[in-house]
N, C-alpha and C positions, 0 to 999 in steps of 0.2 A: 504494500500500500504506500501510500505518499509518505516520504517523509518529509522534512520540513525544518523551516528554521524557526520555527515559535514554541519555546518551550514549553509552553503552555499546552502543546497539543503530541500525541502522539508520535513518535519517532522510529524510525525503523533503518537497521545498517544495510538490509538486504530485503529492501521490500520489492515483492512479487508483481508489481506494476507491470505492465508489458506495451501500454501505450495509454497518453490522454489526451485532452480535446480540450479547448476553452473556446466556446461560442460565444459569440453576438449577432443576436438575432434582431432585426429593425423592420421597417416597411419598410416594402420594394423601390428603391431609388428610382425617379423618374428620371427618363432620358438614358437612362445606364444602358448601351448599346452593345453589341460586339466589340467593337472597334476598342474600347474601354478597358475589354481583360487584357487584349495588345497592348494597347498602351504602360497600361500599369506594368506588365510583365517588364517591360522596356527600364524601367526605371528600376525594380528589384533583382533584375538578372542576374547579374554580378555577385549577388551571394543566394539566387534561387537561381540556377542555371537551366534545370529542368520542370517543363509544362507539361500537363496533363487535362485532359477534359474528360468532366464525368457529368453523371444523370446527378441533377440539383436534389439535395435534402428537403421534404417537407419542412413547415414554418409550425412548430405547435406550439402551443398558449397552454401552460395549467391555468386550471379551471378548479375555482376551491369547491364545490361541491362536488365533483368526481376524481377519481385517481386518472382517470384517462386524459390526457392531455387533446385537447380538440385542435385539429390540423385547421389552420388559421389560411382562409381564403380570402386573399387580399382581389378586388376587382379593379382595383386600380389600371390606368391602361399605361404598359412599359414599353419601352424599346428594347429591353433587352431577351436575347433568346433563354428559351429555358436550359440554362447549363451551370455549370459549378468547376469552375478551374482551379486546377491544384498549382501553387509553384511550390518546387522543393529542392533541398540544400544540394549539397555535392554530396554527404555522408547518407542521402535518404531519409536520416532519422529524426529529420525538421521538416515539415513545410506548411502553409498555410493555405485554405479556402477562400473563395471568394465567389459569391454568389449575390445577383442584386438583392438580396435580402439575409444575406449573414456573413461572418468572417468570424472562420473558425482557426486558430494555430495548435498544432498538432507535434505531440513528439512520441515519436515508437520505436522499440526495438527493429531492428534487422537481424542483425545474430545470432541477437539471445545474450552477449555478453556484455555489450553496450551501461556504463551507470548512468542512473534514474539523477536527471542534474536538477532535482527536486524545484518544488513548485514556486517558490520567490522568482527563481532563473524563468523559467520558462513564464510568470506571472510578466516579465522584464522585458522577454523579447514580445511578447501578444502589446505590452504597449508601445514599443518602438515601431512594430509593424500596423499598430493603428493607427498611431500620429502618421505613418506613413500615407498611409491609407486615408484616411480623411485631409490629410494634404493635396494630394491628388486629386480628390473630390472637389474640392475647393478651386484649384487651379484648371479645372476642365469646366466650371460654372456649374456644377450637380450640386444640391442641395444633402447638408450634413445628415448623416442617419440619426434615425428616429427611432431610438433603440426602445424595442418592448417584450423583451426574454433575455437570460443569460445562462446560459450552459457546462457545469464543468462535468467532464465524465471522467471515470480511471477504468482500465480495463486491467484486471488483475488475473494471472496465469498460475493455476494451483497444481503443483505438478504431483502427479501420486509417486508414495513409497517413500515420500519428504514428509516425518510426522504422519501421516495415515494408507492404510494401503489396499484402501476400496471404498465402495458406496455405500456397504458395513460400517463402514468408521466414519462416517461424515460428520459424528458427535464430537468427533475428535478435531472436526476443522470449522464447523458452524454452531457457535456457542446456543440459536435456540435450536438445535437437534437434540432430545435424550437417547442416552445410551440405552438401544435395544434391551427388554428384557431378555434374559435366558428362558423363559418359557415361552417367547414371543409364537406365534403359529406363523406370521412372513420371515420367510428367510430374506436375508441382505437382498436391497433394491441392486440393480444392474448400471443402473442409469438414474437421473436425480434431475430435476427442471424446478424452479422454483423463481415467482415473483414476491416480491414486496413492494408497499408504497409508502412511503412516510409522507406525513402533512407537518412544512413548518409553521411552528404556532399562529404567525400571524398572520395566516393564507395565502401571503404573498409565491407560494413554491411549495416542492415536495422533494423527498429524494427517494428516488426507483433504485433498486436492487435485485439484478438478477441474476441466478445459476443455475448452469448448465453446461455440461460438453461438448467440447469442439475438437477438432483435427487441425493442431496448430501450421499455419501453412510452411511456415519457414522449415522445420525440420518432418513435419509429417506425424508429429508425439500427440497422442492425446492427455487434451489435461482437464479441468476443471477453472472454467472461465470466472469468475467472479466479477460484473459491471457494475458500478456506482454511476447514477446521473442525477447530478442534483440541480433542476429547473425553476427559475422564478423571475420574477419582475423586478427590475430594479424602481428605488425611489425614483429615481428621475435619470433622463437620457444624456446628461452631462458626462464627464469620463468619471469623475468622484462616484455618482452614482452607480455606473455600470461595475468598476473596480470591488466598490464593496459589495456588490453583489454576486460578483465571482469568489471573492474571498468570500462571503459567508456561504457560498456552495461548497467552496473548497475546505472548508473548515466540518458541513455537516456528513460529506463523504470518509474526511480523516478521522472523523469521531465515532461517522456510522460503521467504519468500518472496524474500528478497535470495539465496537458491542457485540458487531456481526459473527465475528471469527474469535477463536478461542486464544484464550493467553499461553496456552499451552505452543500453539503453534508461533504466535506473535514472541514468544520468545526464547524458545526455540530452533525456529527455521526463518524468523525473519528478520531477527536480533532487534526487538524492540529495546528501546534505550530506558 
């Protein structure tokens, strides 16, 4: 999981993080054309050398009366195509989104051996790459984003036979599992998928929690995914505003995640401090 430089919050020498996400999500820039992700590209190249084009993320909104976050249909009329470009570093394990309606920056493993250059650092580059970014906004005549969600996600890689060594033992890795009885009638699960939703107290967001198994692409291993997303609205669309509303996402994934998982494994296999 994240480690971090606030004492005040959970720490960890070898946490299982395996990639995360910092989102801003806004309404759809008017005028944002094609022409615009060229541009900008032009300006960040030099330390994003590589372009990719993908199919654009839905826009969701939490919604405090349900956990389901409602996918936000803006009808506003845009110039820009439906797409979502990636620029990314020279090491792969940096790059940033840009979509007329978010700017997500992004750091993942490649390897697997890569350190987690914890969340202040990469909090450091998402603001150099937004003054970037609303710079350019500014100097092309498009009007500042109008930020109304903030997004922090971790994607955490639980690898078996570290601390536990099957879906028998998941008591051993998710602090609310209890340990099977010995008279139990189910023999050990094979397989394990689970959601949570938390509501933060003041409705403004929620943090989602989910596990389940995947086939990790880089080496082919199966392990036990662990995602944190923690969703909400900031006070207001200034950079103060948006900022602490990624740290307080960031803050209820580091916390959610030291109640989620057992102490046993946190300091054991992930050297909590």
């Amino acid at each position: 999981m994240a480690g971090n430089a606030d004492t005040a919050l959970p720490d960890y020498a070898n946490p299982p993080v395996d990639e995360t996400a910092l989102s801003i999500q806004f309404s759809p820039i008017p005028n944002f054309g094609i022409q615009h992700y060229g541009l900008y590209w032009a300006k960040v190249r030099d330390d994003y050398p590589h372009f990719q084009v993908r199919s654009p993320v839905p826009s969701f909104t939490e919604q405090a009366e349900s956990p389901i976050p409602r996918i936000q249909l803006d009808l506003q009329v845009v110039a820009a195509p439906e797409v979502r470009c990636w620029y990314v570093d020279r090491s792969k394990n940096r790059l940033f989104q840009v979509q007329t309606d978010r700017f997500i920056y992004n750091w993942r493993r490649i390897n697997g051996n890569e350190p987690y250059p914890r969340y202040p650092t990469l909090r450091d580059s998402l603001t150099v790459e937004w003054h970037k970014f609303c710079d350019f906004l500014e100097s092309e005549t498009l009007p500042k984003p109008q930020v109304n969600q903030c997004e922090v996600t971790y994607v955490n890689h639980i690898e078996y036979d570290k601390g536990w060594s099957g879906y028998g033992e998941l008591h051993k890795v998710i602090a609310p599992f209890a340990e099977p009885s010995r008279k139990a009638f189910l023999p050990p699960p094979e397989r394990a998928n689970m959601e949570l939703h938390y509501r933060w107290p003041d409705d403004s967001g929620r943090l989602h929690i989910s596990l389940q198994p995947v086939i990790r692409g880089r080496d082919g291993k199966e392990v036990l995914q662990l995602t944190l997303v923690a969703r909400g609205a900031p006070k207001s669309s200034d950079e103060e505003g948006v900022f602490k509303c990624l740290d307080h996402g960031r803050e209820w994934i580091v916390r959610g995640f030291a109640d989620f998982t057992t102490e046993s494994m946190q300091r054991s296999i992930w050297g909590r401090k």
